[in-house]
C-alpha positions, 0 to 999 in steps of 0.5 A: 500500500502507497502510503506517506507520514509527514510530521512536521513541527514549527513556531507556528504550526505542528502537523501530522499528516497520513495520506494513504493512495490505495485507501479506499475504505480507510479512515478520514480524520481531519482537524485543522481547527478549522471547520470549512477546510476540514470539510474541504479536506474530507471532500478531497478525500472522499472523492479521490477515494484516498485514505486522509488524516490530518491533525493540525495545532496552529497559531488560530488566534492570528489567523487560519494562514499558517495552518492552511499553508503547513497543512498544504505543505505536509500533505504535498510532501506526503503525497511525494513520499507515497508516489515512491518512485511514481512506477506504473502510475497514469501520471496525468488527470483531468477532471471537470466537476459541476456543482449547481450553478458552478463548473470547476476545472482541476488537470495536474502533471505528476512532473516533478516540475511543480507549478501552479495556476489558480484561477477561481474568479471572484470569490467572498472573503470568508467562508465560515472562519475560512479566509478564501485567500487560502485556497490558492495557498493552500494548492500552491503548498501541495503542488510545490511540495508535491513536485506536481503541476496543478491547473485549478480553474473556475469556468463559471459560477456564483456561489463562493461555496460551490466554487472552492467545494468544486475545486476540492472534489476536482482535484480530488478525482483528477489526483486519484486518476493520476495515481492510478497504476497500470499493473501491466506495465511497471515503467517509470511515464516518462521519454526521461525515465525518470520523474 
């Protein structure tokens, strides 16, 4: 089984994080300290069907950034340590997901060569206790420390809540497409031979 632990302990944040890739089934717990990204979080791996844990003390009464970003920043690193040496797996995922009124976009390159873009349009400050600001934090933090390349797009919508859901059970379903491994064939998806 691909699994990945991270502990990861600052001035500001003590994280750890178990990701497991081939954890259909297995447990979710998250907690952040804060309640819409813990939901974000438990939908990003309900719908990527990753077995997920996340405990998070951070420096809340400053605000959620800290926490947000270091969580990113550990679950990346442990989606890394998961993928091994990224053997078999499909490399690439796509995925369009609507929600009401919103349609949400999330394509990623298992690449090694992190990059980010994040285009979610116009979005309320908050979500709950939830800075929305976060969001582009948060998918930078795991892209980077991930070594993937992350396209997360709002094609159109309204509701603050609907665009950054979508976005969080997109990247869920592209990421599982991604990781996906083909039993018959064991090579490395690369011309490079390596990722």
């Amino acid at each position: 089984m691909r699994i990945g632990k991270i502990n990861r302990t600052t001035k500001e944040t003590k994280i750890k994080v178990e990701l497991k890739l081939d954890g259909r089934g297995s447990k979710v717990e998250i907690s952040s300290g804060i309640g819409f990204f813990d939901h974000m979080l438990n939908l990003f791996a309900a719908h990527g069907q990753f077995g997920l844990k996340v405990s998070c003390k951070g420096d809340l009464e400053i605000d959620g950034h800290h926490s947000v970003e270091d969580i990113g920043i550990a679950m990346g690193a442990a989606l890394k340590e998961a993928l091994g040496d990224k053997r078999g797996i499909a490399r690439y995922g796509t995925f369009f997901l609507p929600m009401d009124e919103t349609l949400a976009l999330v394509s990623l390159d298992i690449s090694g060569r992190p990059f980010l873009v994040c285009e979610l349009g116009e979005l309320a400050p908050a979500i709950g206790n939830f800075d929305t600001e976060l969001v582009e934090e948060f998918l930078r933090a795991f892209a980077f420390n991930a070594g993937i390349t992350l396209h997360a797009k709002i094609i159109y919508g309204k509701n603050s809540h609907h665009k950054v859901e979508a976005i969080f059970k997109a990247l869920g379903h592209a990421l599982k497409a991604a990781v996906a491994v083909d039993k018959k064939n064991n090579d490395v998806p690369s011309t490079k031979g390596v990722l």
